[in-house]
BASE-951864 format. One record per residue (C-alpha): residue number from 1; residue in three letters; y, z, x. Coordinates in nm, 3 decimals. Layout:
N
+-----+-----+---------+---------+---------+
|   i |  aa |       Y |       Z |       X |
+-----+-----+---------+---------+---------+
| NUM | ALA |       Y |       Z |       X |
...
+-----+-----+---------+---------+---------+
//
This chain:
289
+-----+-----+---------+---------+---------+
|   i |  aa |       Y |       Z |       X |
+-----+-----+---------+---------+---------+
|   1 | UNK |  -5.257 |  -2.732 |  24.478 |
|   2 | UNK |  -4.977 |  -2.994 |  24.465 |
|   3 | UNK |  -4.627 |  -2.804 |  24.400 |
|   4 | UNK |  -4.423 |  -3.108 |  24.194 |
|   5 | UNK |  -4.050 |  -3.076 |  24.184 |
|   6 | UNK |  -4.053 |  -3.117 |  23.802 |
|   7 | UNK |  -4.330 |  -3.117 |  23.564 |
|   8 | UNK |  -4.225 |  -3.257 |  23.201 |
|   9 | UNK |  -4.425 |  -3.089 |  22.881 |
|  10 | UNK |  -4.428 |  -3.373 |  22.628 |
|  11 | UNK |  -4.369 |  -3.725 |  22.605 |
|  12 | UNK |  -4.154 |  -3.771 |  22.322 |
|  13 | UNK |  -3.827 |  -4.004 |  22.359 |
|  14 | UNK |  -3.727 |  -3.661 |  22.490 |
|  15 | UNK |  -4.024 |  -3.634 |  22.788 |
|  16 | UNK |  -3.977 |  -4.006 |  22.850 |
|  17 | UNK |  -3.673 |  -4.009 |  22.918 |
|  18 | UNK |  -3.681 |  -3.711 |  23.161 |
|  19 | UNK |  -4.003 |  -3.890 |  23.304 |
|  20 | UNK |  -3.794 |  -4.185 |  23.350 |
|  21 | UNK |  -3.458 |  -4.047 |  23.480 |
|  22 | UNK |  -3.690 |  -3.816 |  23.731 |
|  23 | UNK |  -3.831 |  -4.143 |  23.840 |
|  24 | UNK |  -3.501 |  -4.319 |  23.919 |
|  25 | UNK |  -3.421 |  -4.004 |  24.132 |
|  26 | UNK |  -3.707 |  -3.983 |  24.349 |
|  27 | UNK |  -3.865 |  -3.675 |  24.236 |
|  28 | UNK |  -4.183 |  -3.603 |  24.282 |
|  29 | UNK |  -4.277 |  -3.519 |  23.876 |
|  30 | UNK |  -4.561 |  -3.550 |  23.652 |
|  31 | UNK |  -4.535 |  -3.603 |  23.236 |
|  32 | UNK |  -4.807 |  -3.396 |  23.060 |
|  33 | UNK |  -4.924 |  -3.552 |  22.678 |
|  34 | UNK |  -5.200 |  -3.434 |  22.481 |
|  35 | UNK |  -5.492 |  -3.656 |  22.414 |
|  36 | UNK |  -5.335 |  -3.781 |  22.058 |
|  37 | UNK |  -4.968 |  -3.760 |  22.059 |
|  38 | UNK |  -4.776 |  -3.564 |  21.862 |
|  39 | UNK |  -4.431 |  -3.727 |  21.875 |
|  40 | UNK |  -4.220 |  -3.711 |  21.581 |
|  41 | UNK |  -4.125 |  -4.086 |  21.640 |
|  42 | UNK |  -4.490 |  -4.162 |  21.539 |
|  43 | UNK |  -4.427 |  -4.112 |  21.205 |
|  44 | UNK |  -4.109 |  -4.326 |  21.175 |
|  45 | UNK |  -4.147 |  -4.631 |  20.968 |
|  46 | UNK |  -3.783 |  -4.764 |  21.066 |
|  47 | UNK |  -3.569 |  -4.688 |  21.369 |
|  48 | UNK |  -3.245 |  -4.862 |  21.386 |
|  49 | UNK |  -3.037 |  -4.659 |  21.570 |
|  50 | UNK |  -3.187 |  -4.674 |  21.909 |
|  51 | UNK |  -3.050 |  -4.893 |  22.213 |
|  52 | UNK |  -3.159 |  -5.283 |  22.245 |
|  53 | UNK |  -3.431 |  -5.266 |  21.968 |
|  54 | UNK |  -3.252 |  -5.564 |  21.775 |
|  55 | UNK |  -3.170 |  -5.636 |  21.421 |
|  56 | UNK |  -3.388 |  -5.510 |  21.143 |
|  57 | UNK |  -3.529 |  -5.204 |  21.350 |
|  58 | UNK |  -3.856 |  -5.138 |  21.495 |
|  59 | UNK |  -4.153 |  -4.908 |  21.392 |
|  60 | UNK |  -4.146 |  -4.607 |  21.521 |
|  61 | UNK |  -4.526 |  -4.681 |  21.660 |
|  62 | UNK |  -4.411 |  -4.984 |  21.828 |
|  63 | UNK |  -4.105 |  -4.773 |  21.971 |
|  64 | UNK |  -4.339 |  -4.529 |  22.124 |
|  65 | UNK |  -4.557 |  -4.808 |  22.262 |
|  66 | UNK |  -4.245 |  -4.952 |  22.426 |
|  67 | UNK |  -4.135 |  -4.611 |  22.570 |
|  68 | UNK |  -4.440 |  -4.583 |  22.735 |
|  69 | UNK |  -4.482 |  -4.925 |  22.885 |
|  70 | UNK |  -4.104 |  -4.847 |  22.973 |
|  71 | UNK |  -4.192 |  -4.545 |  23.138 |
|  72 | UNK |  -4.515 |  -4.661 |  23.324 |
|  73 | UNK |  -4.311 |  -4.947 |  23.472 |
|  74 | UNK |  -4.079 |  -4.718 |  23.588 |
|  75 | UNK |  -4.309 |  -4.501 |  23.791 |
|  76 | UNK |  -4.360 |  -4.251 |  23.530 |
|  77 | UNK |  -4.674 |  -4.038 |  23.626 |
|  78 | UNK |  -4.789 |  -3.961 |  23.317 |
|  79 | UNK |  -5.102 |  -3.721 |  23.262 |
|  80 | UNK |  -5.316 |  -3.580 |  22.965 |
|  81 | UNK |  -5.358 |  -3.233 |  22.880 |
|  82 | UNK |  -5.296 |  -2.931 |  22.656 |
|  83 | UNK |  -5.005 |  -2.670 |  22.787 |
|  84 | UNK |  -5.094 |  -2.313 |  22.691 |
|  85 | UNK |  -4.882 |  -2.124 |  22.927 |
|  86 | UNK |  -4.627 |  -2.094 |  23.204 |
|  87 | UNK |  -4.596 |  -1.836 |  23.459 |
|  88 | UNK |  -4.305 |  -1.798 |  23.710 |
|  89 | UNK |  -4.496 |  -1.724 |  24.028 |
|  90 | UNK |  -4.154 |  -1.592 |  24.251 |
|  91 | UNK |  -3.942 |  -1.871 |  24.196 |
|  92 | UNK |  -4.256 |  -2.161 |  24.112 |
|  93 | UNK |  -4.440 |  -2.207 |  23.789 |
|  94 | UNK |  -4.751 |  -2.273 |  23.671 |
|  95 | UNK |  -4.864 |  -2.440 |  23.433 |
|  96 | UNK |  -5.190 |  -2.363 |  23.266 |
|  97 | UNK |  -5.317 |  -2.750 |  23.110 |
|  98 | UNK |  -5.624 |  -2.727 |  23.025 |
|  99 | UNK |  -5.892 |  -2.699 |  23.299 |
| 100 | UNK |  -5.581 |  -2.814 |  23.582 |
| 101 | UNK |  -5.348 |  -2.574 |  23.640 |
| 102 | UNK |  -5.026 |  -2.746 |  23.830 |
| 103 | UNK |  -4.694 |  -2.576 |  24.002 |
| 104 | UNK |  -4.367 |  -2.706 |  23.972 |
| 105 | UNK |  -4.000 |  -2.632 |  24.098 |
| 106 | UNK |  -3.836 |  -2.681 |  23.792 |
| 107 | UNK |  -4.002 |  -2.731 |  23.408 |
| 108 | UNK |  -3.839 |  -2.938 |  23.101 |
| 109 | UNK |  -4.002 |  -2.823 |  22.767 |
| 110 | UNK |  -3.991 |  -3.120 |  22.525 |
| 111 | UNK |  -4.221 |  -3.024 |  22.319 |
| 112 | UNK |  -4.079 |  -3.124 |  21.993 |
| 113 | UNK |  -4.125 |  -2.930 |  21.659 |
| 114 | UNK |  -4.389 |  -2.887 |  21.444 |
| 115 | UNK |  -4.410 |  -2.938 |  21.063 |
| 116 | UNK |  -4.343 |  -2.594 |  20.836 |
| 117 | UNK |  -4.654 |  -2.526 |  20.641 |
| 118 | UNK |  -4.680 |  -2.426 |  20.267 |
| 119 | UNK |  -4.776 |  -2.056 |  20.251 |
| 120 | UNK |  -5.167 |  -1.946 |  20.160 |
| 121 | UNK |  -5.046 |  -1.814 |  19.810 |
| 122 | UNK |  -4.948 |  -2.213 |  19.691 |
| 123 | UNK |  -5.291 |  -2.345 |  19.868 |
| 124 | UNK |  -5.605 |  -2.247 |  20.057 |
| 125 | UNK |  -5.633 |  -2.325 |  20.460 |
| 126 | UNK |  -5.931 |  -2.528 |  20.410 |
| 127 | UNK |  -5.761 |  -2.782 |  20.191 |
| 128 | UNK |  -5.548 |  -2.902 |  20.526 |
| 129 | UNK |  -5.694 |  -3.177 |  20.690 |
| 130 | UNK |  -5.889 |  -3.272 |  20.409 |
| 131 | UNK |  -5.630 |  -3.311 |  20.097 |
| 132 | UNK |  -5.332 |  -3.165 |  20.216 |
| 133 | UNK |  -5.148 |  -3.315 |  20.486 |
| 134 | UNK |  -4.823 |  -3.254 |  20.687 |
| 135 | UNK |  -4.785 |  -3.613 |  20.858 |
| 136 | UNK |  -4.893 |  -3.909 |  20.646 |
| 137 | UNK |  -5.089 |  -4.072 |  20.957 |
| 138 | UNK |  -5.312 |  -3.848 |  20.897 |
| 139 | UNK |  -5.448 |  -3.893 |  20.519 |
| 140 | UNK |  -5.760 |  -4.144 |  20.498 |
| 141 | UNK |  -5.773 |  -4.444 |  20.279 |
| 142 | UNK |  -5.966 |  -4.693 |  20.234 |
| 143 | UNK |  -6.033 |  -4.938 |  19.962 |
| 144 | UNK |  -5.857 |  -4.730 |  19.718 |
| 145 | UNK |  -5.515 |  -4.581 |  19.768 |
| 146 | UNK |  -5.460 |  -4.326 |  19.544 |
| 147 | UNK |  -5.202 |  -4.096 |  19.406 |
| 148 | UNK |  -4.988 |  -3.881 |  19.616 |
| 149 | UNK |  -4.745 |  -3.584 |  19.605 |
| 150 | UNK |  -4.516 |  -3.600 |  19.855 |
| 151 | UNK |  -4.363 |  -3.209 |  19.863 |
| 152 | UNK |  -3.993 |  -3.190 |  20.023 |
| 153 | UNK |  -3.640 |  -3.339 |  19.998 |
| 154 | UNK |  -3.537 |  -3.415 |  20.327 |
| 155 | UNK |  -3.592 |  -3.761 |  20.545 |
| 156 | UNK |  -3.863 |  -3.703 |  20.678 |
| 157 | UNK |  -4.000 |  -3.666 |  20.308 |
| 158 | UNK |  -3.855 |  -3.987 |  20.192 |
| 159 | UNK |  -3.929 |  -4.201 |  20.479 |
| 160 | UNK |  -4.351 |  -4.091 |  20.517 |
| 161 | UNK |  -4.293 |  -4.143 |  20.108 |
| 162 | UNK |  -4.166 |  -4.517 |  20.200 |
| 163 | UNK |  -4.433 |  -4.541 |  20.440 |
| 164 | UNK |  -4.724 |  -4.464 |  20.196 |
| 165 | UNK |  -4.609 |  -4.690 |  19.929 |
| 166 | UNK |  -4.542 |  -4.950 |  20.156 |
| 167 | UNK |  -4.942 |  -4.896 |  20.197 |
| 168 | UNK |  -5.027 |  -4.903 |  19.832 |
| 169 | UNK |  -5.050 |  -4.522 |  19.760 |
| 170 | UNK |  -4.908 |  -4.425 |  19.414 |
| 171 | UNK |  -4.603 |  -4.152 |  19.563 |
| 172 | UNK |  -4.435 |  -3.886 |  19.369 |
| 173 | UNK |  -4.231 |  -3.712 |  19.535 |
| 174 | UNK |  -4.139 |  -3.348 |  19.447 |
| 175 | UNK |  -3.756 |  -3.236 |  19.526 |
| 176 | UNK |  -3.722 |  -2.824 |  19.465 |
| 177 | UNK |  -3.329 |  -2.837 |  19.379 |
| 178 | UNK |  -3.128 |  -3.055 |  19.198 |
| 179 | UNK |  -3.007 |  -3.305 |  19.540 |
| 180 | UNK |  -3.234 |  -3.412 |  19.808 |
| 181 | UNK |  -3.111 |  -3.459 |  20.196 |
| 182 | UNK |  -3.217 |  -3.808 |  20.242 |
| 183 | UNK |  -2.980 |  -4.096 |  20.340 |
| 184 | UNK |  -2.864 |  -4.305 |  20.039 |
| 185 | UNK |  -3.023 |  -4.600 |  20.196 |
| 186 | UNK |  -3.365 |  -4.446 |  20.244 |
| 187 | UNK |  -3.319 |  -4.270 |  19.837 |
| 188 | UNK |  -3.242 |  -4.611 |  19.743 |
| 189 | UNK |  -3.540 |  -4.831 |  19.948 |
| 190 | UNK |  -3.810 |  -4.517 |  19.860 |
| 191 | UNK |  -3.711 |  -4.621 |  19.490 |
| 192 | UNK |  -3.724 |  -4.965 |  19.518 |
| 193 | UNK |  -4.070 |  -4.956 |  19.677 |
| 194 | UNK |  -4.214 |  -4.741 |  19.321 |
| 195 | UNK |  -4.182 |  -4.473 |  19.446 |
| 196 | UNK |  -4.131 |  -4.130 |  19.177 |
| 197 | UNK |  -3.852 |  -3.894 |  19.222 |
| 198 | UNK |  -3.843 |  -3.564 |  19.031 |
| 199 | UNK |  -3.598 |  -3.282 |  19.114 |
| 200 | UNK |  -3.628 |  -2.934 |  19.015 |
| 201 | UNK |  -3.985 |  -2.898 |  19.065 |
| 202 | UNK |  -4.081 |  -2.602 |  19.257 |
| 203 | UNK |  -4.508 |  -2.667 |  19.363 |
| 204 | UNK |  -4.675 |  -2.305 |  19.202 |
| 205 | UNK |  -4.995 |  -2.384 |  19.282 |
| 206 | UNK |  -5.265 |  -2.671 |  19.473 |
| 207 | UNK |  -5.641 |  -2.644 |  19.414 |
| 208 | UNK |  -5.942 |  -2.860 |  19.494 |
| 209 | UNK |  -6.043 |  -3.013 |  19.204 |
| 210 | UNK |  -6.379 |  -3.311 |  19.168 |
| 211 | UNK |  -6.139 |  -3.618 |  19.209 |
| 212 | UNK |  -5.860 |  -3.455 |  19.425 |
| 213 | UNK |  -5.627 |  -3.183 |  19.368 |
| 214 | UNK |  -5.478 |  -2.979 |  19.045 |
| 215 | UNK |  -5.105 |  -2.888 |  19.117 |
| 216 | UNK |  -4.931 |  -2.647 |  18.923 |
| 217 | UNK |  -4.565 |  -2.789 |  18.911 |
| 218 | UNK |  -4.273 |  -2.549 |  18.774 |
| 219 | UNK |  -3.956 |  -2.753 |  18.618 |
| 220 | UNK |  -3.702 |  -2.551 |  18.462 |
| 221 | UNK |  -3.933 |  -2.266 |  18.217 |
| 222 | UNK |  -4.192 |  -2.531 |  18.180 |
| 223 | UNK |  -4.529 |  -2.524 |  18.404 |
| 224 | UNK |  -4.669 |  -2.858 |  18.452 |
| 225 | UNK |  -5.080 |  -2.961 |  18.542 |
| 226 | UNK |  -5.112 |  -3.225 |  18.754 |
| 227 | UNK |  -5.394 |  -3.459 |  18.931 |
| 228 | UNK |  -5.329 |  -3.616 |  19.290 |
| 229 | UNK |  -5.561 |  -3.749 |  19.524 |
| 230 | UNK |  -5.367 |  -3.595 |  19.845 |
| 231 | UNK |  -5.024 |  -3.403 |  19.892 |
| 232 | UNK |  -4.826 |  -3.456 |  20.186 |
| 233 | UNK |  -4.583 |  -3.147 |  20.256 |
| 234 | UNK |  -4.236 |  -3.259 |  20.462 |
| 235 | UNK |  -4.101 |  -2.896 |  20.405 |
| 236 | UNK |  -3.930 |  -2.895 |  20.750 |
| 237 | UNK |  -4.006 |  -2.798 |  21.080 |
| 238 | UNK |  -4.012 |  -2.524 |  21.342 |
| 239 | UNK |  -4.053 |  -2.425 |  21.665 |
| 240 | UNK |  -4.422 |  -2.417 |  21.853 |
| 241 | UNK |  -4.604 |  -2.150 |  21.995 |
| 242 | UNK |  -4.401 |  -2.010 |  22.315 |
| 243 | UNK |  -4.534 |  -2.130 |  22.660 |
| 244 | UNK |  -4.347 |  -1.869 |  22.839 |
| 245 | UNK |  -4.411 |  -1.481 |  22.787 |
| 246 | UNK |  -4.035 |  -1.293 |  22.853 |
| 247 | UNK |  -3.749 |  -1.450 |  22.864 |
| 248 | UNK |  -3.717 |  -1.828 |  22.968 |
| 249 | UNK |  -3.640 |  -1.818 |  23.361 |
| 250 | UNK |  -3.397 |  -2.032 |  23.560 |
| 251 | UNK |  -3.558 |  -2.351 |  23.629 |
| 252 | UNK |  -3.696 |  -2.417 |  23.219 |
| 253 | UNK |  -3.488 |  -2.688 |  23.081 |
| 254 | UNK |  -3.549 |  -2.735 |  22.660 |
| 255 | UNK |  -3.476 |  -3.090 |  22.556 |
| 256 | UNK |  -3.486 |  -3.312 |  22.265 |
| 257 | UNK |  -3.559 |  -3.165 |  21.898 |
| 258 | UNK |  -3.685 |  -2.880 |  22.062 |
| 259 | UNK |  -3.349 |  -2.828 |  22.185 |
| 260 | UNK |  -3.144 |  -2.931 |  21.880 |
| 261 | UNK |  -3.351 |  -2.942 |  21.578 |
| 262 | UNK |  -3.138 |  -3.016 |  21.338 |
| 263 | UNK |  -3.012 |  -3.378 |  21.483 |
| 264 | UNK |  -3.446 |  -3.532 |  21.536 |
| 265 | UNK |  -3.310 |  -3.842 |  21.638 |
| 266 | UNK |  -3.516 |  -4.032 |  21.915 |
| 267 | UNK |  -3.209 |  -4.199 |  22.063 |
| 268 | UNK |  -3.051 |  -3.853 |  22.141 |
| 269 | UNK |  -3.378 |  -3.698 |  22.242 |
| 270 | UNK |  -3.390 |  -4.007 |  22.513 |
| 271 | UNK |  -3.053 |  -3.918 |  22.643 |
| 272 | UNK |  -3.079 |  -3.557 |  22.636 |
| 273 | UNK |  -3.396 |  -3.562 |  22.846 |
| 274 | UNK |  -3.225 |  -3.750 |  23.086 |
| 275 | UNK |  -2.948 |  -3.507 |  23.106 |
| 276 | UNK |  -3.183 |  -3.220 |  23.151 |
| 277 | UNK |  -3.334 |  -3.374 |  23.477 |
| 278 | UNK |  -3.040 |  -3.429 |  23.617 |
| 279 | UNK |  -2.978 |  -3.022 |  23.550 |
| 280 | UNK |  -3.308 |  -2.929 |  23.698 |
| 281 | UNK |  -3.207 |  -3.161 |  24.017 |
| 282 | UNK |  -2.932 |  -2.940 |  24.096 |
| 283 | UNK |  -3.121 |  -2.694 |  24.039 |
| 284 | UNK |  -3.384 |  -2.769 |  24.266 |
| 285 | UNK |  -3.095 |  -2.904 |  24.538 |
| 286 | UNK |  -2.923 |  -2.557 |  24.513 |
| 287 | UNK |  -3.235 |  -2.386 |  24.528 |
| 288 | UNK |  -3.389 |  -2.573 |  24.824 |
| 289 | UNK |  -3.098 |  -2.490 |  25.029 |
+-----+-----+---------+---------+---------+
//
């Protein structure tokens, strides 16, 4: 079995850029992806804020797509599989992808986050996937559009809000406090696209109904009934399942949001992956020695 000096889980801007900048030094990597990536930046209808994109922004599907093309011009060996563990084996790890196990000197985890789920006692398990969602790529239209409760305050929220109406989906979307934590701009633009804003709602309650869902909405003492066609839920996000049992080793870098999740921005996920290779370079220098 091939021993690479650096094996990359994820390819984010985070895993790109580490792909990339492990490229430009010569090392002998390899980028692993699931089938269907899961990269925040998929979900982005606007990026502005990222290097040489040009006025008026790009999607943040046509972003990925030009990451990738980036990448694979640069060298980047890029393969598909599913990470479900890592083992330090005396100073190399394995990684367990699927039906391919591979060994590495050195590991960057840029694995990104994953959205927070409502808990079981607000709606059923079996309702995800089919009328509750957590990314809006993911709901089905077709002919008709529907109505849709959007459930969280933040920017992600607002911006997959913008993103369905945009599309022709009828969005409310559901703020539990008085203030949201989306940009002005994006408040503003999710407005101006029809889109509903209601604060103070806390969601009590989502069942399957013939046509839908039935939400139970609470607003001040008053409980509120009701009818969508789909709720999205932007409540936040969190870490993923560990890869590594004990405590992270030398040689594990963590970059991108999975590293900072409170800034999710794709142009400092970039840049931090390419700081994190040049870490695990050193380390593998220093440890070749």
């Amino acid at each position: 079995m091939k021993t690479y000096d650096l094996l990359i889980i994820g390819a984010g801007p985070a895993g790109l850029g580490a792909g990339i900048q492990a490229a430009h030094m010569g090392l002998s990597h390899a980028v692993i992806e699931k089938k269907e990536p899961q990269s925040r930046l998929l979900l982005a209808r606007k990026v502005e804020n990222f290097p040489l994109i040009g006025d008026g922004g790009r999607s943040g599907q046509e972003l990925y797509r030009s990451l990738i093309a980036q990448s694979r011009e640069s060298g980047v060996n890029i393969i598909t599989g599913s990470v479900s563990s890592i083992l330090n084996d005396k100073g190399i790890f394995v990684i367990a992808a699927e039906q391919n196990p591979y060994k590495a000197k050195a590991v960057i985890l840029a694995t990104g986050l994953l959205p927070k789920k409502l808990i079981r006692s607000i709606v059923p398990q079996e309702l995800e996937g089919k009328k509750l969602f957590y990314r809006w790529t993911d709901i089905p239209w077709g002919k008709r559009k529907g109505k849709i409760l959007v459930v969280g305050g933040g920017e992600a929220a607002f911006d997959q809000a913008c993103s369905l109406a945009e599309n022709g989906f009828e969005v409310t979307i559901a703020i539990r406090g008085k203030n949201d934590r989306a940009f002005d701009s994006l408040r503003r633009e999710a407005r101006a696209l029809g889109a509903s804003v209601q604060y103070n709602v806390m969601v009590r309650k989502i069942t399957e109904a013939d046509n839908g869902i039935e939400v139970l909405l609470k607003t001040g003492e008053k409980i509120l009934e009701r009818q969508y066609d789909h709720c999205l839920a932007a409540i936040g996000s969190c870490p993923g399942a560990s890869l590594m049992s004990g405590k992270t080793s030398p040689g594990i870098f963590w970059a991108g949001d999975a590293a900072h999740p409170r800034q999710k921005q794709a142009a400092i996920a970039f840049g931090d992956g390419i700081g994190r290779t040049m870490e695990a370079y050193e380390f593998i220098r220093n440890n070749s020695k």
